[in-house]
C-alpha positions as CSV (number, residue, x, y, z in Angstrom):
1,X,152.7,68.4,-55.2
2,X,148.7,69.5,-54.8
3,X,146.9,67.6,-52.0
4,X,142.9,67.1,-52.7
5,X,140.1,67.1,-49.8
6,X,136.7,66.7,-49.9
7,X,134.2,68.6,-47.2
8,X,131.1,66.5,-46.7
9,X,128.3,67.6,-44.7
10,X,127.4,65.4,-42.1
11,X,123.4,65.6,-42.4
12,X,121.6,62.2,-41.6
13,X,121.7,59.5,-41.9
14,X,125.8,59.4,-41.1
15,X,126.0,56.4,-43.6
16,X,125.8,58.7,-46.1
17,X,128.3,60.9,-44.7
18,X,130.3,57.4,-44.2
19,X,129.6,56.5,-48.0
20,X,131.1,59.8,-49.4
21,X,134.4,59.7,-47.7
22,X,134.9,56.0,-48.8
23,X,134.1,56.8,-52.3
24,X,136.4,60.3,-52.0
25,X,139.4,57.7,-51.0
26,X,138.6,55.2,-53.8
27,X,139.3,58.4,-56.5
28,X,142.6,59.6,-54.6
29,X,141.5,62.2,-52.1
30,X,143.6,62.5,-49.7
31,X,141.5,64.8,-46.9
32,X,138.2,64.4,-45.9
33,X,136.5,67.1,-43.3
34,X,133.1,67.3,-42.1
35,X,131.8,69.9,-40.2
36,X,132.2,70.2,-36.4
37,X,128.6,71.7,-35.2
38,X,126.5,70.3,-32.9
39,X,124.0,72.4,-33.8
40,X,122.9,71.6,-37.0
41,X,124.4,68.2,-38.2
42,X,125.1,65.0,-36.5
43,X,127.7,65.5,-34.1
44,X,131.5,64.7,-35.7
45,X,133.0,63.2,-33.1
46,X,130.6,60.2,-32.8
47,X,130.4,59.6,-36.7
48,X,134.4,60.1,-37.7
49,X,135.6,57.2,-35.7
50,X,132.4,55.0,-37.9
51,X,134.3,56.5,-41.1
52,X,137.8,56.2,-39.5
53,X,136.8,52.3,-39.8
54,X,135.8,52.0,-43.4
55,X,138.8,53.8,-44.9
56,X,142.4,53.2,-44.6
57,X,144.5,56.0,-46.1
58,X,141.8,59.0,-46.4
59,X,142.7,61.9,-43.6
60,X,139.6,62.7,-41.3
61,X,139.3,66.0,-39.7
62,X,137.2,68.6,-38.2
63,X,136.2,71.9,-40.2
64,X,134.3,74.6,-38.3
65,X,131.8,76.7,-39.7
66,X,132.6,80.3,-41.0
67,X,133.6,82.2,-38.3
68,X,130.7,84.7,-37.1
69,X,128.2,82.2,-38.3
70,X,126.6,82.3,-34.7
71,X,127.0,78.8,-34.3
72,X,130.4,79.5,-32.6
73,X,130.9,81.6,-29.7
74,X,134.1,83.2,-28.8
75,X,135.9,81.6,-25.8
76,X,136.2,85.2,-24.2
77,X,132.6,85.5,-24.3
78,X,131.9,82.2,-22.2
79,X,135.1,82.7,-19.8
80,X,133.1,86.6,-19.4
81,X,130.1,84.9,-18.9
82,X,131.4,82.2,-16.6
83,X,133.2,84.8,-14.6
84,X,130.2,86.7,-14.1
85,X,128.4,83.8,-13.2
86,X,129.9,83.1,-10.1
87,X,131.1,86.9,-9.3
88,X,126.7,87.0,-9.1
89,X,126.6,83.7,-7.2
90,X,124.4,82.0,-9.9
């Protein structure tokens, strides 16, 4: 059996964001992802609890932007630069 999800972009204002997953759920969509960047939307983890609270069967998850985007760095790259960091004494 096919599952259906819906990826909504969580620009302000969140209501909107909010109001797309609710109506998603009322035609049988079983997923609903936003994206999780800090950087250029509203941060996810604040507004998916507010939508977790308006629906009741909908899934809510995370989607992270396409790897290499730049708006992701590789968690080798901040361990390296951690590392170095306090090798340097900064």
């Amino acid at each position: 059996m096919l599952s259906f999800g819906v990826t909504v972009l969580p620009d302000p204002p969140y209501q909107r964001m909010i109001e797309l997953m609710k109506l998603a759920e009322q035609h049988g969509f079983e997923y609903a992802w936003t994206y999780d960047s800090h950087i250029l939307w509203e941060e996810s983890y604040a507004t998916l609890p507010l939508a977790a609270a308006q629906t009741s069967k909908i899934k809510l998850g995370t989607s992270s932007p396409i790897r290499g985007s730049g708006t992701r760095r590789s968690p080798r790259a901040g361990t390296r630069r951690c590392r170095t960091s306090r090798t340097a004494g900064w």
